[in-house]
PDB file as gemmi writes it, atoms N, CA and C in Angstrom:
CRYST1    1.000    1.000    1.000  90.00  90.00  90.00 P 1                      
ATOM      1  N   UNK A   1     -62.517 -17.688   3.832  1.00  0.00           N  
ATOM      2  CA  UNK A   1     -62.156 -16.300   3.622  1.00  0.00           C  
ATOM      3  C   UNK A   1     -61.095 -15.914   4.655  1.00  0.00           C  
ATOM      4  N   UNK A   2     -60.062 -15.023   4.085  1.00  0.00           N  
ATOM      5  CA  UNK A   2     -58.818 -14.758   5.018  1.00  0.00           C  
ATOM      6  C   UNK A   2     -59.528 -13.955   5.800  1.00  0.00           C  
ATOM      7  N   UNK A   3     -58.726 -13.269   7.187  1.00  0.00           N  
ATOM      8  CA  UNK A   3     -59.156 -12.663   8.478  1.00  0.00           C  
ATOM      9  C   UNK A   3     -57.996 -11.977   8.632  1.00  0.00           C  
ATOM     10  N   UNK A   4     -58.310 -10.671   9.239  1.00  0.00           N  
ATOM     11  CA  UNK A   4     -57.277  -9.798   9.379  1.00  0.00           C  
ATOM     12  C   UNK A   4     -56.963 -10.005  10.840  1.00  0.00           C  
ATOM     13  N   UNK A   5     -56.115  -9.860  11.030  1.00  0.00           N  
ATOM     14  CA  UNK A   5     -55.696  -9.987  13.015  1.00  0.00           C  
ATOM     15  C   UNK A   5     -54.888  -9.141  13.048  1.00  0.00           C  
ATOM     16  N   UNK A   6     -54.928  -8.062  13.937  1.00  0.00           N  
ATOM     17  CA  UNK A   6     -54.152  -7.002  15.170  1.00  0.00           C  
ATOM     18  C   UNK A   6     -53.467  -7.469  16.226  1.00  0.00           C  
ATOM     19  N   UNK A   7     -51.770  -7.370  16.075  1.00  0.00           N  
ATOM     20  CA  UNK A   7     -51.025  -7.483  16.914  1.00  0.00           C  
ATOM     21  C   UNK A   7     -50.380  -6.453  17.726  1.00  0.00           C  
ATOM     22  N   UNK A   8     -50.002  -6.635  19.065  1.00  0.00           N  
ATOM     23  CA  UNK A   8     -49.283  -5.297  19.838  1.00  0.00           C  
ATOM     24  C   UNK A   8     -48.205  -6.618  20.425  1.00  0.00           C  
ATOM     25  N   UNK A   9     -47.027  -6.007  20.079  1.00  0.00           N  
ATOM     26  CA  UNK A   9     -45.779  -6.677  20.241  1.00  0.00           C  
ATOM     27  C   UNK A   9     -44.727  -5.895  20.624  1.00  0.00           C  
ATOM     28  N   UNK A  10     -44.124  -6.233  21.537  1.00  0.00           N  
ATOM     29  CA  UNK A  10     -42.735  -5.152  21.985  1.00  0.00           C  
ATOM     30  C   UNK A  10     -41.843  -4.919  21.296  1.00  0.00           C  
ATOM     31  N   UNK A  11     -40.820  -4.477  21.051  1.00  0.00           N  
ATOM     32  CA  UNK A  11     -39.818  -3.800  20.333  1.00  0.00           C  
ATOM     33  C   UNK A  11     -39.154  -5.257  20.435  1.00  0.00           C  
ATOM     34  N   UNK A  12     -38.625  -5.773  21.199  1.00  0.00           N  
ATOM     35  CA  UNK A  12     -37.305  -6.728  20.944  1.00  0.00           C  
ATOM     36  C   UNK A  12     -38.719  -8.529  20.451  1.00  0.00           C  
ATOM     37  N   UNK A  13     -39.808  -8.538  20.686  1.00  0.00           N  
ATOM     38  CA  UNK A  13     -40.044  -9.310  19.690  1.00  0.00           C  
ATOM     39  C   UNK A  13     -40.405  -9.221  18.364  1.00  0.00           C  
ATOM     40  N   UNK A  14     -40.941  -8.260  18.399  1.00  0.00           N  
ATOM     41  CA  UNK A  14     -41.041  -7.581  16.832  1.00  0.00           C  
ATOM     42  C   UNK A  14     -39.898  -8.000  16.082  1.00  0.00           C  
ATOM     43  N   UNK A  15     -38.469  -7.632  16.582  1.00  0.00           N  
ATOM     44  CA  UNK A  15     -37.338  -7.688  15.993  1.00  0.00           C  
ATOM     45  C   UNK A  15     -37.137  -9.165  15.557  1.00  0.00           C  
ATOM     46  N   UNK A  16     -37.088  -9.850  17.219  1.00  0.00           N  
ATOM     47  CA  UNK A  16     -36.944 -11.132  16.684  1.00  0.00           C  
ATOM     48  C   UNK A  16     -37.613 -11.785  15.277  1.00  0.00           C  
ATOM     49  N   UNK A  17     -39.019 -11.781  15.423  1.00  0.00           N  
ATOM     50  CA  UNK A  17     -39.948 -11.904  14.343  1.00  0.00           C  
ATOM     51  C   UNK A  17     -39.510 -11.443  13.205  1.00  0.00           C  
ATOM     52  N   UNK A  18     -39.035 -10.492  13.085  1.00  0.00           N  
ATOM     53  CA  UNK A  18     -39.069  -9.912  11.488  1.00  0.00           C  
ATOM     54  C   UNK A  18     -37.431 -10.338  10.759  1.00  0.00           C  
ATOM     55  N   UNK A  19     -36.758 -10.546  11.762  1.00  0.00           N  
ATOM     56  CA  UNK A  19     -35.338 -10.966  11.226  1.00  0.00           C  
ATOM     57  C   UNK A  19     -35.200 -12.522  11.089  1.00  0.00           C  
ATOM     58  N   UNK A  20     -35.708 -13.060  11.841  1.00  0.00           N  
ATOM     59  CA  UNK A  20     -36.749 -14.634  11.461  1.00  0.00           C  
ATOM     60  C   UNK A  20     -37.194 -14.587   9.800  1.00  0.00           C  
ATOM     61  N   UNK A  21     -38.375 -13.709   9.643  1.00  0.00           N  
ATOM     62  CA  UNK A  21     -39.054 -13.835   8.423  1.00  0.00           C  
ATOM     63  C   UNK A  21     -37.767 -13.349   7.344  1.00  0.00           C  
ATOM     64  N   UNK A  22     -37.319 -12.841   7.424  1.00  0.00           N  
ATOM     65  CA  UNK A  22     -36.513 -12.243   6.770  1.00  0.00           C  
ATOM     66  C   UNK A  22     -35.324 -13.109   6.464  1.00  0.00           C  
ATOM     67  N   UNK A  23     -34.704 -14.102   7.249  1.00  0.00           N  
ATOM     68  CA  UNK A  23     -33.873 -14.641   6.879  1.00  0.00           C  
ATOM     69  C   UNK A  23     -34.771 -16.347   6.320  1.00  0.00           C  
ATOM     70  N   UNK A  24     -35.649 -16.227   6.571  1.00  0.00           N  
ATOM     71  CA  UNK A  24     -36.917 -17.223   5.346  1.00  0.00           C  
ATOM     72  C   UNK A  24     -37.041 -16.632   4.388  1.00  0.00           C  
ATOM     73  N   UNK A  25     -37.115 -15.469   3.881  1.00  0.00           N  
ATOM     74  CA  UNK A  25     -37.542 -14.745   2.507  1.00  0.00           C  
ATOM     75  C   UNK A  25     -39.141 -14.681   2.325  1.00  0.00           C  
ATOM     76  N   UNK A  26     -39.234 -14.412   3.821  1.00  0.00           N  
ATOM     77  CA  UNK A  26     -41.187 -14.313   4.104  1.00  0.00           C  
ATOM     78  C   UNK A  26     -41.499 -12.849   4.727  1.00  0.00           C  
ATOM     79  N   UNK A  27     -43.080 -12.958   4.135  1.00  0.00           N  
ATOM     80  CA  UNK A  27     -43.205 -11.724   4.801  1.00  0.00           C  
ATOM     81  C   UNK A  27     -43.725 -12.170   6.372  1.00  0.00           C  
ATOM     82  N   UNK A  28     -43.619 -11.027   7.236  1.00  0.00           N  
ATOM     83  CA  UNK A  28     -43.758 -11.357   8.827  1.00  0.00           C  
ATOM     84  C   UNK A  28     -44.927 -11.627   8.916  1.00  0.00           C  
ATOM     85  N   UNK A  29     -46.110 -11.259   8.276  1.00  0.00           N  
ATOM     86  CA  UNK A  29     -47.709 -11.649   8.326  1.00  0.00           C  
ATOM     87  C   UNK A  29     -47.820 -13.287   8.654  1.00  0.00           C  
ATOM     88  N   UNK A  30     -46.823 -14.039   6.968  1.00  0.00           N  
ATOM     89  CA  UNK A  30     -46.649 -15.047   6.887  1.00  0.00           C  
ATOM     90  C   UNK A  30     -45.781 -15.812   7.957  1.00  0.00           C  
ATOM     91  N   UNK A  31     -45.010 -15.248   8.236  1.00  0.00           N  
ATOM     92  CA  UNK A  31     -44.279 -15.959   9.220  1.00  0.00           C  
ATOM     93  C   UNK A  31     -44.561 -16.115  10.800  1.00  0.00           C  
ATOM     94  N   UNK A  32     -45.126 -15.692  10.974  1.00  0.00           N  
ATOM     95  CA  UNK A  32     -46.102 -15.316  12.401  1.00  0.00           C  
ATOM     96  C   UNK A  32     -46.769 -16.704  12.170  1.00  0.00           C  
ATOM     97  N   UNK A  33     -47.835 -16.652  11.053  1.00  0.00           N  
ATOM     98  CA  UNK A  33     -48.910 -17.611  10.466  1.00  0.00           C  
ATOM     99  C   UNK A  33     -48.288 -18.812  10.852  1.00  0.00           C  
ATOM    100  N   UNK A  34     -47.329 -18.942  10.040  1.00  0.00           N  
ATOM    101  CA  UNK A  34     -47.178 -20.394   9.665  1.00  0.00           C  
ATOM    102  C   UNK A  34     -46.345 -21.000  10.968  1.00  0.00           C  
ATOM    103  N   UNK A  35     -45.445 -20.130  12.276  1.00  0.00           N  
ATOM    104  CA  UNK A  35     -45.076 -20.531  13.527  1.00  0.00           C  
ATOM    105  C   UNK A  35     -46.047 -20.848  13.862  1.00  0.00           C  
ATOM    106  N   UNK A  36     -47.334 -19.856  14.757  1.00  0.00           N  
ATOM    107  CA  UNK A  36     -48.118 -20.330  15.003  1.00  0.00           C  
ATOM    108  C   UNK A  36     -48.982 -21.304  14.776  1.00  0.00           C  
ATOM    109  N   UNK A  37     -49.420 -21.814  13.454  1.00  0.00           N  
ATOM    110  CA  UNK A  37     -50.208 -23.101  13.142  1.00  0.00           C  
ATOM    111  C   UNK A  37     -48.930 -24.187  13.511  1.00  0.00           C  
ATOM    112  N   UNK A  38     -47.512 -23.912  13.398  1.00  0.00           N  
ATOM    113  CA  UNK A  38     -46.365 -25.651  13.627  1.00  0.00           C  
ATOM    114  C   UNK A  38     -46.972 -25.604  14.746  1.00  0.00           C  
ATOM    115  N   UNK A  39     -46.691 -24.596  16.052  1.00  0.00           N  
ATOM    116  CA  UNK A  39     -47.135 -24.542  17.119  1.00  0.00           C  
ATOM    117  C   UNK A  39     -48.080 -25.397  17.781  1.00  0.00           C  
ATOM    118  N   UNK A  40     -49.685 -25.108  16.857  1.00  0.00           N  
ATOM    119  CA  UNK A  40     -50.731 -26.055  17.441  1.00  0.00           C  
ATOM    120  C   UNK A  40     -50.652 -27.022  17.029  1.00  0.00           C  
ATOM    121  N   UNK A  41     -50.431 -27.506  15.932  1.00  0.00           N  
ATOM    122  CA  UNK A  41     -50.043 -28.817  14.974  1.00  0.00           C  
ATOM    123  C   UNK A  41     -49.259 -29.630  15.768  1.00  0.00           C  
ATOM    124  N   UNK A  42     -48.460 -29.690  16.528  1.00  0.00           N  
ATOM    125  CA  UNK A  42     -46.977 -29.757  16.992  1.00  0.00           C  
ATOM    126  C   UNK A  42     -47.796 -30.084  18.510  1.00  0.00           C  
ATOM    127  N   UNK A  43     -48.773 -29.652  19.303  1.00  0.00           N  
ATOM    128  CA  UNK A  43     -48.849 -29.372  20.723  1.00  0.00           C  
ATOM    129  C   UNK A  43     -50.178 -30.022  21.047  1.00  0.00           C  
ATOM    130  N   UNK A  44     -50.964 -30.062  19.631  1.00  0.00           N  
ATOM    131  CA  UNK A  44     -52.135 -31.166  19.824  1.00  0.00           C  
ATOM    132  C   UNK A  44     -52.386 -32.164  19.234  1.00  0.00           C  
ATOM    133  N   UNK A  45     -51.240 -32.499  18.520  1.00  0.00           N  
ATOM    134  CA  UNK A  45     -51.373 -33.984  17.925  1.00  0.00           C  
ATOM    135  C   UNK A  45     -50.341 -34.573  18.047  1.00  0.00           C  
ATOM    136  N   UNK A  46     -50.127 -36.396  18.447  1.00  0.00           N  
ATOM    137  CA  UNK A  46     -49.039 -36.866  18.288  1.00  0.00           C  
ATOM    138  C   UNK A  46     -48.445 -37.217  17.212  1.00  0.00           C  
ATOM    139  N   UNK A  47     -46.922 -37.103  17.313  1.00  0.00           N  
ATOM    140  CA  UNK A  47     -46.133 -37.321  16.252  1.00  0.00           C  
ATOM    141  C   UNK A  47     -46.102 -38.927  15.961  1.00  0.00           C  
ATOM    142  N   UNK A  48     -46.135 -39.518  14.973  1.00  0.00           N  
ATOM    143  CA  UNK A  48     -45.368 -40.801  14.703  1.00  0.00           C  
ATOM    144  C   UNK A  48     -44.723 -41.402  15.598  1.00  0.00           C  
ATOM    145  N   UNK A  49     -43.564 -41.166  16.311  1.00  0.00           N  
ATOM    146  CA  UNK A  49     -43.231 -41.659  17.573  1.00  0.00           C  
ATOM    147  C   UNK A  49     -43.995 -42.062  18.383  1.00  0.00           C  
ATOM    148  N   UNK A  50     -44.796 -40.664  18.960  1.00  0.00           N  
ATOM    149  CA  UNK A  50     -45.523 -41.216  20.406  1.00  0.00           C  
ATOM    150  C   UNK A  50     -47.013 -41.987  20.139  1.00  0.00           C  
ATOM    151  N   UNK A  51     -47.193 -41.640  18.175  1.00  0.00           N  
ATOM    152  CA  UNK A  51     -48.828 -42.750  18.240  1.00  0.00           C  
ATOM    153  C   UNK A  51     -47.977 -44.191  18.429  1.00  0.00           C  
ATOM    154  N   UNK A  52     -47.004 -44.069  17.784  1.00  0.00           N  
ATOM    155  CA  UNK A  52     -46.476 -46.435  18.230  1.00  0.00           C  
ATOM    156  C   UNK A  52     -46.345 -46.472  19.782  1.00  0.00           C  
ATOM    157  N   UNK A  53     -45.925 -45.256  20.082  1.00  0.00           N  
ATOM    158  CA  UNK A  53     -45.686 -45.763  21.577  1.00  0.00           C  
ATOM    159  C   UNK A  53     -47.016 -45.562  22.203  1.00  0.00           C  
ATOM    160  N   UNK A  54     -48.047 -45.138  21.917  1.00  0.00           N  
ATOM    161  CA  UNK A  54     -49.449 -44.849  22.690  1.00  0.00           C  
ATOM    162  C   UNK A  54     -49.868 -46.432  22.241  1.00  0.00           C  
ATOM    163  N   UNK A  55     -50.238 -46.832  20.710  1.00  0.00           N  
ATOM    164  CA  UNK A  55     -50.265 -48.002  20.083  1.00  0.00           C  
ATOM    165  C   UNK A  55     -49.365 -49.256  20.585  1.00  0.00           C  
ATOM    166  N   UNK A  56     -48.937 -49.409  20.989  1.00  0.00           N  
ATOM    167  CA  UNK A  56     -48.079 -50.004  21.534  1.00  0.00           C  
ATOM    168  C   UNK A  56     -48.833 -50.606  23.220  1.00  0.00           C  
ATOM    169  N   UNK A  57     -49.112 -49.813  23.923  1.00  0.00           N  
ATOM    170  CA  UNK A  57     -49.814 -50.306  24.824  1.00  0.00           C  
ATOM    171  C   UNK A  57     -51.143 -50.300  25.128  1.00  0.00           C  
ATOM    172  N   UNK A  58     -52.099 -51.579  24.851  1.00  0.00           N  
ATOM    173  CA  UNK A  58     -53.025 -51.717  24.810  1.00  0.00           C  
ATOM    174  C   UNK A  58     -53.791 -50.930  26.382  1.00  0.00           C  
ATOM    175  N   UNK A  59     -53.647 -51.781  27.364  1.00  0.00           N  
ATOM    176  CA  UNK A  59     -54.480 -50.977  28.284  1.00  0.00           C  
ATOM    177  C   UNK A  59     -54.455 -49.189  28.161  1.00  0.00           C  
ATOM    178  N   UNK A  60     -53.488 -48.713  27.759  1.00  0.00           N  
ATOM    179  CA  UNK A  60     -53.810 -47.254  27.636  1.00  0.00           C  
ATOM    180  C   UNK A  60     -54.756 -46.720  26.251  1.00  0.00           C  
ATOM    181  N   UNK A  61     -54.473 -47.717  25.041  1.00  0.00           N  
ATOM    182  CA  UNK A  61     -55.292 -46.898  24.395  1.00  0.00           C  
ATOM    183  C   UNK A  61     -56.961 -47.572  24.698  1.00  0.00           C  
ATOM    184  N   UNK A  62     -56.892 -49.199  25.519  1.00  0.00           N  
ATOM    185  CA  UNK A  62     -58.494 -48.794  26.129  1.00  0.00           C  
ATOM    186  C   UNK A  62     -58.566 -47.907  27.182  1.00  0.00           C  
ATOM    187  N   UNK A  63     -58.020 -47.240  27.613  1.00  0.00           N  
ATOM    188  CA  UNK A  63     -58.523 -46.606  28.792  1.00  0.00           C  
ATOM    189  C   UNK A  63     -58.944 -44.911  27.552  1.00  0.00           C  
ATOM    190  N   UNK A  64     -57.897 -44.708  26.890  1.00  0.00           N  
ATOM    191  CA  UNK A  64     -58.813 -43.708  25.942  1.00  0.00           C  
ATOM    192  C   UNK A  64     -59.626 -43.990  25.273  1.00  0.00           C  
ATOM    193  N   UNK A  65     -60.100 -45.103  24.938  1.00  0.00           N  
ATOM    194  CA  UNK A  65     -61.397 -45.292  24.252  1.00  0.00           C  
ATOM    195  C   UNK A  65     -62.937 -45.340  25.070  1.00  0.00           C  
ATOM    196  N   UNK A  66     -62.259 -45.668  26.582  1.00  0.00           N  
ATOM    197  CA  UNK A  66     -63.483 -45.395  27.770  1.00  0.00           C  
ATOM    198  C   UNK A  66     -63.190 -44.254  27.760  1.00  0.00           C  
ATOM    199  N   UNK A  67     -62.298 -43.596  27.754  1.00  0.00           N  
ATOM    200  CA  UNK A  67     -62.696 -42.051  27.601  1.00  0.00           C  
ATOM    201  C   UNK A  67     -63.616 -41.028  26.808  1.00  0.00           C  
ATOM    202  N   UNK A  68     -63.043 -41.501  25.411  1.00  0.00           N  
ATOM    203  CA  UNK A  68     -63.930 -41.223  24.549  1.00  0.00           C  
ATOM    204  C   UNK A  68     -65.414 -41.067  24.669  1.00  0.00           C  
ATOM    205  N   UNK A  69     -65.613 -42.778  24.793  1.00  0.00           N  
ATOM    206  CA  UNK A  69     -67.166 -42.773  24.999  1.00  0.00           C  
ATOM    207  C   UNK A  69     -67.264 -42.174  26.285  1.00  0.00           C  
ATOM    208  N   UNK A  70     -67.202 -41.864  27.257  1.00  0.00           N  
ATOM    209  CA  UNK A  70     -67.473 -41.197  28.420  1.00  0.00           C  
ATOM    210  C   UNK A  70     -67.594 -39.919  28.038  1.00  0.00           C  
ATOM    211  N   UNK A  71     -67.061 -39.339  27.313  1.00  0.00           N  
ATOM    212  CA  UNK A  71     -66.778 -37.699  26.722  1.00  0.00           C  
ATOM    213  C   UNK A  71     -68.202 -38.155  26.250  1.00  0.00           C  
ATOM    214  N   UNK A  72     -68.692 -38.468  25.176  1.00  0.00           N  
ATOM    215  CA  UNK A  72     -69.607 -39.079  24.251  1.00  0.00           C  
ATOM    216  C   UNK A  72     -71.013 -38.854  24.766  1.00  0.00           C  
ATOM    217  N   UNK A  73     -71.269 -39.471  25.696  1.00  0.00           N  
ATOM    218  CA  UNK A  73     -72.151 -39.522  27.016  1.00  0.00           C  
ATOM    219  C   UNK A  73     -72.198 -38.127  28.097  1.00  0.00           C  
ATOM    220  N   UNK A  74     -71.330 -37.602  28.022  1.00  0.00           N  
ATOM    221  CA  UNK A  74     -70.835 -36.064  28.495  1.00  0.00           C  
ATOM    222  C   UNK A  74     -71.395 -36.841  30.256  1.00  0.00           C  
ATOM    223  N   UNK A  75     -70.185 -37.918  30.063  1.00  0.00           N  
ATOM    224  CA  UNK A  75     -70.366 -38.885  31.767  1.00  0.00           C  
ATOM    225  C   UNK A  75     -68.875 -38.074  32.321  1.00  0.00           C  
ATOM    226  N   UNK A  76     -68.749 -38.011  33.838  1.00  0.00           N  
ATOM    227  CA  UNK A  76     -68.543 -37.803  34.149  1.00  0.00           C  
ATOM    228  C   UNK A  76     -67.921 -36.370  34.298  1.00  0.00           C  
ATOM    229  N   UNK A  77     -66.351 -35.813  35.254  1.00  0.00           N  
ATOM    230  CA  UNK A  77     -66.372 -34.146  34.735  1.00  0.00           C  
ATOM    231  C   UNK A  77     -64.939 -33.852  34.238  1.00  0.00           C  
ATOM    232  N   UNK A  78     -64.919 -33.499  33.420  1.00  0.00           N  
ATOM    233  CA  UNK A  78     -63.702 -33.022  32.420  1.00  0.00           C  
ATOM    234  C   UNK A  78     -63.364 -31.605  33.077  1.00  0.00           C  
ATOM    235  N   UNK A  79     -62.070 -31.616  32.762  1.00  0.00           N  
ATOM    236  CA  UNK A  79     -61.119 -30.350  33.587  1.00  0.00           C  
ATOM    237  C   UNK A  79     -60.309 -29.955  32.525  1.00  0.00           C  
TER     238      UNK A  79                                                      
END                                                                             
């Protein structure tokens, strides 16, 4: 089910934002939306590039897989 969200935004981003959506042929609701999700999409997952290059070197992706299971075990302390 959709969710309504309340924004307070200043005058010169507002602007930015809406002349953005506007030169997409979106409405600003939508265009807000869909920055924000590239945003997290974009900032918590790797791209193609950096999985070959993570893939690429074995001791690092075991050292995330002792991670993993360490998370797993809720061993040691995460920051």
């Amino acid at each position: 089910m959709a969710k309504t969200l309340t924004m307070r935004l200043d005058e010169e981003t507002y602007d930015v934002f809406i002349r953005a959506a506007r030169a997409e042929r979106r409405s600003l609701a939508n265009f807000i939306e869909t920055a924000a999700l590239k945003q997290v999409q974009e900032s918590t997952f790797a791209d193609d590039a950096e999985m070959a290059e993570i893939l690429a070197r074995p001791e690092l992706v075991e050292r995330l897989k002792a991670g993993s299971r360490d998370a797993r075990k809720r061993k040691g302390r995460f920051v």
